[in-house]
C-alpha positions in Angstrom: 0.0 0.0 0.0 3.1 2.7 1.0 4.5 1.1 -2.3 1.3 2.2 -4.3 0.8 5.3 -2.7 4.3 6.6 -3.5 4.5 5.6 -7.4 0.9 7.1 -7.4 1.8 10.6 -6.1 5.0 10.5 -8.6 3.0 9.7 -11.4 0.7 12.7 -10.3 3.6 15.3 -9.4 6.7 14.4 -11.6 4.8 15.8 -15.1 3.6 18.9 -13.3 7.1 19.8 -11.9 8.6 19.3 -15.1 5.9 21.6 -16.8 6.6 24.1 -13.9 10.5 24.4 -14.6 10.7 23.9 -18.5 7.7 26.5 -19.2 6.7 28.5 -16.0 7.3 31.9 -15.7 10.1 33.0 -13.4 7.5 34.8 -10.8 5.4 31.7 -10.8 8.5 29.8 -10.5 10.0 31.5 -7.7 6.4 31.5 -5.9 6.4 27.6 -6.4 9.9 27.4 -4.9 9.1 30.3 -2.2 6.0 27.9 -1.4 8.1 24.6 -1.4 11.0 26.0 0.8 8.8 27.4 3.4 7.3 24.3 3.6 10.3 22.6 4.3 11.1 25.2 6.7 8.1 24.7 8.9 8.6 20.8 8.7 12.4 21.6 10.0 11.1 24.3 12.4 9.3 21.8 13.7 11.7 19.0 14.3 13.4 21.6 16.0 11.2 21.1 19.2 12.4 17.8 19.5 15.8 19.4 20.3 14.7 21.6 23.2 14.2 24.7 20.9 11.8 27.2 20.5 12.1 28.3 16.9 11.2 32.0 15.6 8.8 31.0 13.0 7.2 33.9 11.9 10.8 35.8 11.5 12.0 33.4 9.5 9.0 32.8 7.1 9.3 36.5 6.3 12.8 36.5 5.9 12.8 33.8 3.5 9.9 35.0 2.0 11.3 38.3 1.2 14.3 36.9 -0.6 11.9 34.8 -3.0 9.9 38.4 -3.6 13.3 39.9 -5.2 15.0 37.0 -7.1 11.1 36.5 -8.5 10.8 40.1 -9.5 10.3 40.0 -13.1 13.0 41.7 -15.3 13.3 43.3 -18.7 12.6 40.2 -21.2 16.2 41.2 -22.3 18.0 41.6 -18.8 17.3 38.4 -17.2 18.4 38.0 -13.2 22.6 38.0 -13.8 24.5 34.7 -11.7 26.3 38.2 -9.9 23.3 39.4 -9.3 21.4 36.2 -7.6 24.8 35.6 -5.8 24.7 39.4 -4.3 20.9 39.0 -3.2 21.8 35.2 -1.6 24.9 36.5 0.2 23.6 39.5 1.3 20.5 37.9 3.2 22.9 35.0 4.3 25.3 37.6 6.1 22.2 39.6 7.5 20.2 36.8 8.8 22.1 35.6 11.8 22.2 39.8 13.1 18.2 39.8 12.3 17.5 36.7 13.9 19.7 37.7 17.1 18.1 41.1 17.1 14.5 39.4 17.1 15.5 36.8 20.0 16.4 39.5 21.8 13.1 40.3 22.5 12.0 36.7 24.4 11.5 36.7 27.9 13.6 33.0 27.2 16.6 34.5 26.5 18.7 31.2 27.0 16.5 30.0 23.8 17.6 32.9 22.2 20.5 31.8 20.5 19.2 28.6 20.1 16.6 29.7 17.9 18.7 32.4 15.8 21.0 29.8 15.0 18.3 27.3 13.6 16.6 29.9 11.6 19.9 31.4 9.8 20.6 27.4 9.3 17.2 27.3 8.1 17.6 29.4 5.4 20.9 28.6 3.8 20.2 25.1 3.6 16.6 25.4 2.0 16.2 28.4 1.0 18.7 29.3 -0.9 19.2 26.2 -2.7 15.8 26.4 -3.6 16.4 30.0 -4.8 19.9 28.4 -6.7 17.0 26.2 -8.7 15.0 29.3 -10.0 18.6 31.4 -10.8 19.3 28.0 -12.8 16.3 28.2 -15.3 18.0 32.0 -15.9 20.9 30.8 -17.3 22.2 30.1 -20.4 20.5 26.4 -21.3 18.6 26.8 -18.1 15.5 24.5 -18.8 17.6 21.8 -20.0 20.5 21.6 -16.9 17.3 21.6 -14.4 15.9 18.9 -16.7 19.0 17.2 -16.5 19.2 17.6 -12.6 15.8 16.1 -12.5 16.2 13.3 -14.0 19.6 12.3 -12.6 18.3 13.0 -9.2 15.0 11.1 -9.5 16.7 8.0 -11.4 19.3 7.8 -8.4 16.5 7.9 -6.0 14.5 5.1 -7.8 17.2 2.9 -8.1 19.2 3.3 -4.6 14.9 2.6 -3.6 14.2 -0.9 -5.9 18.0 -2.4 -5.8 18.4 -1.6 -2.4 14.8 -3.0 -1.1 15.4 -6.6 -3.5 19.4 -7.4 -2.9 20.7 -4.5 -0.3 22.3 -6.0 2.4 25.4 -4.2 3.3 24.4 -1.3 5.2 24.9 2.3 4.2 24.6 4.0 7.2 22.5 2.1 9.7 22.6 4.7 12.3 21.2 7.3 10.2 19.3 5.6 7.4 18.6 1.5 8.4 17.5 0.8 4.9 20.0 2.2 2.4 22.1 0.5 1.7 25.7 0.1 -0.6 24.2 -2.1 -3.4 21.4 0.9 -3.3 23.9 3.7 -3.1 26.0 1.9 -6.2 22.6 0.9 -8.3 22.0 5.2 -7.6 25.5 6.5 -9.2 25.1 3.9 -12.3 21.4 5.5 -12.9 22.7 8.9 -12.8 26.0 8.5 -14.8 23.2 6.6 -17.4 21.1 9.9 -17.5 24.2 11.2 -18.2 25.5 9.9 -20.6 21.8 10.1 -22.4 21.7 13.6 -22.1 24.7 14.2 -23.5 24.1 11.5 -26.5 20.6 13.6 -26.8 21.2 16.9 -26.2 20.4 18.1 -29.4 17.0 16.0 -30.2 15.9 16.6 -26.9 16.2 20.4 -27.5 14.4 20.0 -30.6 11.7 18.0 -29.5 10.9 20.5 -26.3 11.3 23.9 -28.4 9.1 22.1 -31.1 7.0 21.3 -27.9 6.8 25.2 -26.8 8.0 23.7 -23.7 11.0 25.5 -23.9 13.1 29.1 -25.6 15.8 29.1 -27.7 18.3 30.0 -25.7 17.0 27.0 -22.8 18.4 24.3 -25.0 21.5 22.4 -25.8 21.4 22.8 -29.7 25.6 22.0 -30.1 26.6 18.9 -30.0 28.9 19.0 -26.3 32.3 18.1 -27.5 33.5 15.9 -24.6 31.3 13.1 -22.4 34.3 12.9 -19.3 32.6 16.1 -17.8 29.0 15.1 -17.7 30.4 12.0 -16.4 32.1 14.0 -13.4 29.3 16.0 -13.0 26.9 13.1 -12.9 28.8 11.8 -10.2 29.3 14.7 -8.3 25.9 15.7 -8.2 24.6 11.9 -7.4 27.1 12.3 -4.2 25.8 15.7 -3.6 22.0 14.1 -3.5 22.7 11.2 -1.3 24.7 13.0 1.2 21.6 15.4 1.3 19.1 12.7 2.0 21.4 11.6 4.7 22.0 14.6 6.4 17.8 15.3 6.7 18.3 11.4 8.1 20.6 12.7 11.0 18.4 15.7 11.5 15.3 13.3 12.0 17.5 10.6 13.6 18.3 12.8 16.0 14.5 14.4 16.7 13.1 10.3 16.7 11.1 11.0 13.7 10.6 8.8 10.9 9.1 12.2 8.5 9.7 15.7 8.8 6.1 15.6 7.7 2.9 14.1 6.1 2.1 15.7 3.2 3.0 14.1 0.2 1.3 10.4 0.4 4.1 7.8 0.3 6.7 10.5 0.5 6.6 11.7 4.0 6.8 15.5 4.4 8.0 18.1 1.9 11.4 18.0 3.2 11.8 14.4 2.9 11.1 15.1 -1.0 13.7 17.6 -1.7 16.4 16.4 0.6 18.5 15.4 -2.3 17.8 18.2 -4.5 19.0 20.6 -1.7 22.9 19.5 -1.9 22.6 18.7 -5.2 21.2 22.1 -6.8 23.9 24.7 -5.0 26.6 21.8 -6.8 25.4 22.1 -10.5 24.1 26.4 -9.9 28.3 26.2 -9.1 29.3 24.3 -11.7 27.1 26.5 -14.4 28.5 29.9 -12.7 31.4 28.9 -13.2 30.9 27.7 -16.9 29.6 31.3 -17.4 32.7 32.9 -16.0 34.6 31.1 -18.6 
């Protein structure tokens, strides 16, 4: 039945995201993601109690919320948010947030859950917030549609593999103390399915382009419509980022580990909470937004 429930709500939400970040605006993208992260947010805020704290909820919801209202701001068609610009918005609200958050505990009549609570929300927002931001400063870029595509994919094959090899012929374990069930046949089964997407995308760049600008699903300048000249970097970056998601799904492990849950939540049937379903994507997105900076700088 958890089996069912979980390919059902895929089947359900995988076409709708991919609509969302091929074709969406970037204000209804970034509203989307504001929506998603401060979902997350309240799921981790909420963990948080299990650890003796007393989070500032409402201060960070605004907070984060704010910085999704400016990167979402729509530009001139021809002016598109710049990687400088995204990265001066992030850092700037990064460096701000602890002093804000302090500021605001300063206020409790608790004021040894003071720091506490700053901390968690300043963590809170670099490690959903912002990656969820890096995801919207993605589709911006140069071929954005198609790396988020690619990130997608990669990330969703890994899961599905690390979930079915792992489940029928796992038995070493991963990390039993943080994750019982994962396990090293699942974790190997998860970097072969992402180094296969790939090496597909790389092999189909071109005809995949085709197909989705023939499709109005994406623009011109959103596709790959050069052949790339060398597979040994997508390979790198496959693994890379397949590293990047798995460590992510274990760190939310040793955060709800640690607070005796099983799910930060229960919103997504078969999928736990909304945490639990972008866990991976939240290492994995700041790794490839780094990688495509950098290929900008170039």
């Amino acid at each position: 039945m958890e089996l069912l429930k979980r390919v059902l709500t895929a089947v359900v939400l995988i076409p709708l995201v991919l609509l969302l970040v091929l074709r969406a605006p970037i204000p209804v993208l970034a509203f989307v993601a504001a929506v998603v992260a401060l979902l997350a947010i309240y799921e981790l805020l909420k963990l948080s109690e299990a650890y003796g704290i007393k989070p500032l909820r409402a201060p960070t919801f605004v907070f984060a919320g704010l910085f999704f209202v400016l990167i979402g701001v729509e530009p001139p068609a021809t002016d598109l948010l710049s990687t400088a610009g995204f990265t001066y918005f992030a850092l700037s609200f990064a460096v701000l947030g602890p002093f804000i958050f302090l500021v605001t505990a300063m206020y409790r009549s608790d004021l040894a859950s003071g720091f506490p609570a700053a901390s968690l929300s300043a963590f809170a927002f670099a490690f959903i917030a912002v990656p969820m931001a890096c995801l919207v400063q993605l589709r911006q870029q140069w071929q954005g549609s198609f790396l988020l595509l690619y990130l997608l994919l990669l990330v969703w094959a890994g899961d599905i593999f690390a979930y079915f090899i792992g489940n029928s012929i796992g038995t070493h374990r991963m990390a039993p103390r943080l994750s019982p069930h994962k396990t090293w046949e699942g974790a190997l089964a998860s970097v072969v399915a992402s180094i296969a997407v790939g090496i597909g995308m790389f092999h189909y760049a071109v005809p995949i382009s085709r197909a989705l600008l023939a499709a109005h699903l994406i623009d011109l300048r959103d596709g790959v419509f050069n052949a790339p000249r060398s597979l040994i970097p997508i390979l790198a970056l496959s693994i890379v980022l397949n590293a990047a998601a798995q460590l992510g799904d274990l760190a939310e492990s040793l955060i709800k580990r640690g607070a005796s849950a099983k799910d930060s939540g229960r919103i997504l049937p078969g999928h736990g909470g909304m945490l639990d379903r972008i866990d991976a994507l939240l290492f994995a997105t700041p790794v490839l937004w780094c990688y495509a900076a950098w290929r900008v700088m170039q």
